[in-house]
N, C-alpha and C positions, 0 to 999 in steps of 0.2 A: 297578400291576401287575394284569394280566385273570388269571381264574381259571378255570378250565372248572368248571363248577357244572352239575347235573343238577336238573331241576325233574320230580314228582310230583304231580299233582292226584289228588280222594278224593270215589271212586265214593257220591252217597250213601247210607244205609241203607235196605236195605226195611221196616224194622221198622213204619211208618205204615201201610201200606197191606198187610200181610201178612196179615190176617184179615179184608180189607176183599174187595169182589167181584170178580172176575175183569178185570172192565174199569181197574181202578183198580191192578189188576198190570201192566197193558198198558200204561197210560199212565206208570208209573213205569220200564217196561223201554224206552219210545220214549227219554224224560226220558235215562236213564243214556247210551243211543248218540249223543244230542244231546250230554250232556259232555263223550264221548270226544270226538268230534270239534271240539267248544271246545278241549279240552285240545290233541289232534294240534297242532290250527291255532295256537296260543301255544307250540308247542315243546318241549310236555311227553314224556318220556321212554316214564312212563309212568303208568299208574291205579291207588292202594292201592283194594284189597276188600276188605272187614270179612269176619270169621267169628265169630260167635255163633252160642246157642241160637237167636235170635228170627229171626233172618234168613236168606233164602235163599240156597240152596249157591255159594258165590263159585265152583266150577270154571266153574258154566251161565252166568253172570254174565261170568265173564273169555272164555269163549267168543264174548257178544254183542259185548263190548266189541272182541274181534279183529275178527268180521265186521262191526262201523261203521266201523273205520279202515282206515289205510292199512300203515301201522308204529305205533300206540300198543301197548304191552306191558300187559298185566294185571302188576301188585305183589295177586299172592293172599295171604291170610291163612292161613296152614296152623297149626291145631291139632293136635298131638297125637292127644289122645282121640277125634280123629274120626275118624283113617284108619292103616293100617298107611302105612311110609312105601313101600312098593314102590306102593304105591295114588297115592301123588301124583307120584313119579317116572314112572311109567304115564301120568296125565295131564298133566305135563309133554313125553313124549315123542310123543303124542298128538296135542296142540296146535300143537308144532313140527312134525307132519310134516302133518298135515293145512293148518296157514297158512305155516308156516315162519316163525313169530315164536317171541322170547325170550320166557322168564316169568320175573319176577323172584318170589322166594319170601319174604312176610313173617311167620319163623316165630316163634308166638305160645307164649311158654312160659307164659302164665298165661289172662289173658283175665277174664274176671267167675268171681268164686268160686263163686257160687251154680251157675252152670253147670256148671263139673267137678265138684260135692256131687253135680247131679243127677244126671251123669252113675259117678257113683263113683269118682272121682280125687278122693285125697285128700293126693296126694304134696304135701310142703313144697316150698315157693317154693325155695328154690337148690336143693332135689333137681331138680324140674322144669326147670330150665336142664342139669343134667347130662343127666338124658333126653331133652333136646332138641338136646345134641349128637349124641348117639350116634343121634336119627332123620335128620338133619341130616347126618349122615355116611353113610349107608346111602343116601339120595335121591341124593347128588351123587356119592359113588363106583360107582351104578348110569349115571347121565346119562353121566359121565365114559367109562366102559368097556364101553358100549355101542358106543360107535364103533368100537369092534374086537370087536365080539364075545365079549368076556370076562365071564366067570359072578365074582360078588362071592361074596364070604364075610365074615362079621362076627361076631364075641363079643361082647357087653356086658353089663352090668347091668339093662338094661332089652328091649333087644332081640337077636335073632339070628338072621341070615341063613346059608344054606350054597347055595353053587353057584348061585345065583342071577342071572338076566340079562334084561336089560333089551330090548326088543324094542318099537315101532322104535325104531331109533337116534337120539341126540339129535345133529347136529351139533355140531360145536366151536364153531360161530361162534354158537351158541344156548345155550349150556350157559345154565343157570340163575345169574341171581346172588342171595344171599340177604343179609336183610335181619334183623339181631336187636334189639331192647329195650336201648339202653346205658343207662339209668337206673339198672341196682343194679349192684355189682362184681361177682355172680351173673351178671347179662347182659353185661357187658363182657367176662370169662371166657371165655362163649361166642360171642362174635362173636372173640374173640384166636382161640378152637383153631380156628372155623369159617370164617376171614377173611371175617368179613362185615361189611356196612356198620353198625354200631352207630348206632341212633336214637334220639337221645333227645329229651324232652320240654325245650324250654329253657329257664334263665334267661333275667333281662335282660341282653344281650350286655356290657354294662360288667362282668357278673362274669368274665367270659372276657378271656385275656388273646391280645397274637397267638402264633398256636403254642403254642395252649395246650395241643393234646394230641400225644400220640405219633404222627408223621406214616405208622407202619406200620398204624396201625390205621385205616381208611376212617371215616368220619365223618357222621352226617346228621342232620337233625330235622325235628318235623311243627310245623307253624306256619302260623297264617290270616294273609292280610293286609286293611286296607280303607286306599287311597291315592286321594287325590285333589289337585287344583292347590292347595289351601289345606288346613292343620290344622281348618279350622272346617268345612268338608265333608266331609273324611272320618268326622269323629265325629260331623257329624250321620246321615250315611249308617251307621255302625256301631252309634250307638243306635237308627236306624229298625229295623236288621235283629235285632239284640241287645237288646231292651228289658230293664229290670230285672222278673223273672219269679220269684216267692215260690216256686212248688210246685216250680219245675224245681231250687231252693236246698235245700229239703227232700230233694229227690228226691236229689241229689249229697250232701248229709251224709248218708243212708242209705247212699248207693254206699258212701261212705269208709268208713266202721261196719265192713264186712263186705269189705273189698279188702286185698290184702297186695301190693298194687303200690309199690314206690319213688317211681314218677314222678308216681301218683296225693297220694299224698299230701305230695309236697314243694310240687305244686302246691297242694292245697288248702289249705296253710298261708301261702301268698305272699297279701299284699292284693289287690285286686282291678284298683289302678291303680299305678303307678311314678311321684316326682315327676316331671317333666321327660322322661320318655321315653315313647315310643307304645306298650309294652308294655304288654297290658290281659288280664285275665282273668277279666270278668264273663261270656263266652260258655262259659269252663270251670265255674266256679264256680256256673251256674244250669244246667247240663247241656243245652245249648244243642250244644255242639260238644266235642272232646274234647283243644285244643292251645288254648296260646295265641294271644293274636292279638297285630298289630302295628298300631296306627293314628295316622294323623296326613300331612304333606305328604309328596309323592312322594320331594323330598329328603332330608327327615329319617326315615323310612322307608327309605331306598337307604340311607342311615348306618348305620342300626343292621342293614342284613342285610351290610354289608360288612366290618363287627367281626364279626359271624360264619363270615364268610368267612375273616378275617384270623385266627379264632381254628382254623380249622381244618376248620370245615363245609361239606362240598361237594355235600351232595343233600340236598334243600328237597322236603318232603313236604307241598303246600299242603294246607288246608281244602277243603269242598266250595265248587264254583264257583256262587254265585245265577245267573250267566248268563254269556255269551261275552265283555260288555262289561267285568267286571272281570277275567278273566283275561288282556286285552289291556293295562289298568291294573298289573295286576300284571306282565307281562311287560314293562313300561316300566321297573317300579319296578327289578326285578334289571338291565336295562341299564343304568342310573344304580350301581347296586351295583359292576357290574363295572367300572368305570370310575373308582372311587374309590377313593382311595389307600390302603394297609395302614395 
């Protein structure tokens, strides 16, 4: 049975080159229009954008990435503490009328702790999911009711609108889709009242069973892959790109210390390799990348994203792309995927 599956590549960070000289921002913003268009060209939907402290503003970021493509969408990272939400519903209507492309919305109720301290958020982890419905609701019932010209109004806990309307109008055929954290019952919570796609960080697919989740609820995870003709290639290729790396080990047992992420830390309790299956997480666990990865032959690679397929996962949030040549690898690999059996 084929599956309609949605695939995500992931813009990568500025964070190297963000204090470094001006020419080395240029080359890192040519780099990013170069992935879109890898990604466009392998079929991808659309592009995750990070939002941190350290990194530059993913709106100007999703902006480049619409003028390199043709139809690639920005998946933006929307933080809270960084914008009222009429401010991003504004830039979503913005972006639509100015390309007439969708934005998918990846909304972030936590993010690195140390950043909301700096910033003065000090809300607890499931409070923070509650305010991120109620911003969450206010973006998409402005997009929504824009198309007719209707003024919002909102009460919550956290926020409140009155007579408020959105200007320009968002198409219906653009409306925004949003994307929320299913790793804690906290984020599952709010992807159920948001209907949004819940993403989570995965096991190894043998712990998933098929139809393992409730088919009203959308479904998705981030996940690297390295595939090649042979198991012996691929993980030579994945330890050239991945070597074992002491300080970035350091670096990631400090993250943990100080994070009250679910996903973060369920991951950094799982061993680093799985017997018998191409699940790996030395690129999590040296702070390398932020999802696991899948490595080994193109076949048995297509196996294991077709148990997740089978268990219910329909949008694949790759890793960042090293070059055009493995996202044509990887889109070989989900064509084997979709073709094998539940």
């Amino acid at each position: 049975m084929t599956h309609t599956i949605r695939l995500f590549s992931t813009c990568p960070p500025s964070v190297d080159v963000a204090s470094t000289p001006a020419a080395s921002g240029r080359s890192w913003h040519q780099h990013v229009a170069a992935i879109a268009r890898w990604s466009e060209a392998a079929g991808c939907e659309g592009m995750l954008i990070y939002a941190d402290n350290r990194l530059v503003d993913p709106w100007l970021v999703a902006q480049s990435v619409i003028e390199a493509t043709g139809r690639l969408c920005p998946l933006v990272a929307v933080q809270p503490a960084y914008m009222h939400p009429y401010a991003v519903a504004k830039m979503v209507a913005t972006l639509g009328y100015l390309h007439g492309r969708k934005i998918y919305l990846n909304m972030v109720a936590g993010g690195f702790k140390r950043d909301l301290e700096a910033l003065g958020d000090m809300t607890p982890h499931d409070d923070r999911y509650l305010r991120l419905v109620e911003y969450t609701r206010i973006i998409m019932d402005l997009a929504r009711a824009s198309a007719g010209n209707r003024a919002v109004s909102f009460q919550g806990s956290y926020y409140a609108v009155e007579g408020l309307k959105l200007t320009p109008a968002v198409p219906p055929d653009i409306l925004p889709e949003v994307f929320v954290s299913g790793s804690s019952e906290a984020g599952l919570e709010a992807a159920r009242a948001l209907g949004a796609v819940a993403v989570h960080y995965p096991q190894p697919a043998r712990q998933y069973g098929e139809n393992a989740f409730d088919p009203a609820l959308a479904r998705g995870i981030r996940v690297g892959i390295v595939a090649r003709a042979t198991s012996e290639e691929a993980w030579r290729v994945a330890e050239e790109r991945f070597p074992p790396d002491r300080r970035g080990q350091v670096v990631h047992q400090l993250a943990m210390k100080t994070s009250d992420s679910r996903w973060h830390k369920d991951l950094s309790e799982r061993p680093e390799a799985e017997p018998d299956s191409p699940y790996w997480l030395r690129p999590f666990h040296s702070y390398q990348t932020f999802c696991p990865y899948l490595v080994g032959a193109r076949e048995r690679v297509a196996e294991e994203l077709a148990r997740y397929i089978a268990a219910g996962f329909r949008t694949f949030i790759l890793d960042v792309p090293p070059n055009e040549a493995e996202l044509a690898e990887i889109k070989a690999v989900f064509a084997l995927a979709g073709r094998a059996p539940d």
